[in-house]
N, C-alpha and C positions, 0 to 999 in steps of 0.2 A: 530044612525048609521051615519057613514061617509057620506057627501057630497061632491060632486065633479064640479066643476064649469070651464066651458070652454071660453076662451072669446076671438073672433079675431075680431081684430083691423084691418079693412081693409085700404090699405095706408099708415098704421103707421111706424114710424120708431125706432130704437133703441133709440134713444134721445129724442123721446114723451114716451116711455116707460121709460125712468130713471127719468124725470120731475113726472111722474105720480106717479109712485111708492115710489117717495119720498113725493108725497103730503098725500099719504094715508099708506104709511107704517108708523110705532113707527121710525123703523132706517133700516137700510141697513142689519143688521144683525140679527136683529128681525121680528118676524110676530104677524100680530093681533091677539087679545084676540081671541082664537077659531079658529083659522086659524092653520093647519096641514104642511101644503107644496106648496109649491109656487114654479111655473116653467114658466120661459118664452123663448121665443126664434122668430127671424125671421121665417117666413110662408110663404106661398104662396100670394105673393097679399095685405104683411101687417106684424101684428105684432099678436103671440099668447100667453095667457098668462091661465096656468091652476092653479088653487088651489083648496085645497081641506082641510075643514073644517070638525068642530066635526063632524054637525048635518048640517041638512036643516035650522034649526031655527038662530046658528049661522051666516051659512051665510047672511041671509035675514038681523040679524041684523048691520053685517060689508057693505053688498050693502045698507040700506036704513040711517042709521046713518053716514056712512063715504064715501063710493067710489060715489055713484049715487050722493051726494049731491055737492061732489068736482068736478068729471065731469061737472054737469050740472051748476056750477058756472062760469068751465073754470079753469084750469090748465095753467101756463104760460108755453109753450117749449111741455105741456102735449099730450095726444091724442084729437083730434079733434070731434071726435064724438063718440056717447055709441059702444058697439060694440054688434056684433052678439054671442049671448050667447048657448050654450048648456049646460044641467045641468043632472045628473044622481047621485042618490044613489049608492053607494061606496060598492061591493058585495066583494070585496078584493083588500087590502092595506098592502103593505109589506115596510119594510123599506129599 
C-alpha cells in the first residue's frame, strides 16, 4: 500500500529546499527508487515538502539510507534542521 509522507520545514526557504533536494534526489527530473510523487511548495511559517512512496517500507529505506543521513551531516545552502513530519497510509491515489 501507498505511503505518504509530510514534512514541514519550519523557517525554511525556497533555496534550502533546492540545495536539499538536489543532495538527496537521483536529478531534478527523477525520484528515488520507490518514491511515487514529490510535491513541494512555500507554507506557513516555512517550507513543505510531501511524497508519497510504494510502501511504508520504501520509505523508511529512502529516510534512513539517504535523507536522515544527508540532513544530519549537513547540506550546504540545505534545510537547517529535521523537520516536523506527518505520515499516513495512502487509502486513495489518483494520478
Amino acid at each position: 500500500m501507498a505511503y505518504a509522507v509530510v514534512h514541514h520545514f519550519p523557517g525554511a526557504t525556497e533555496e534550502q529546499y533546492e540545495a536539499s533536494l538536489a543532495a538527496v534526489h537521483p536529478s531534478r527530473s527523477s525520484l528515488p527508487d520507490g518514491q511515487i510523487f514529490h510535491a513541494a511548495g512555500p507554507s506557513d511559517g516555512g517550507w513543505t515538502v510531501v511524497a508519497v512512496h510504494e510502501s511504508q517500507e520504501s520509505w523508511e529505506r529512502f529516510r534512513d539510507k539517504i535523507l536522515m543521513p544527508s540532513l544530519q551531516k549537513g547540506i550546504e545552502g540545505g534545510f537547517t534542521s529535521e523537520p516536523h513530519e506527518t505520515a499516513f497510509e495512502v487509502h486513495n491515489l489518483q494520478p
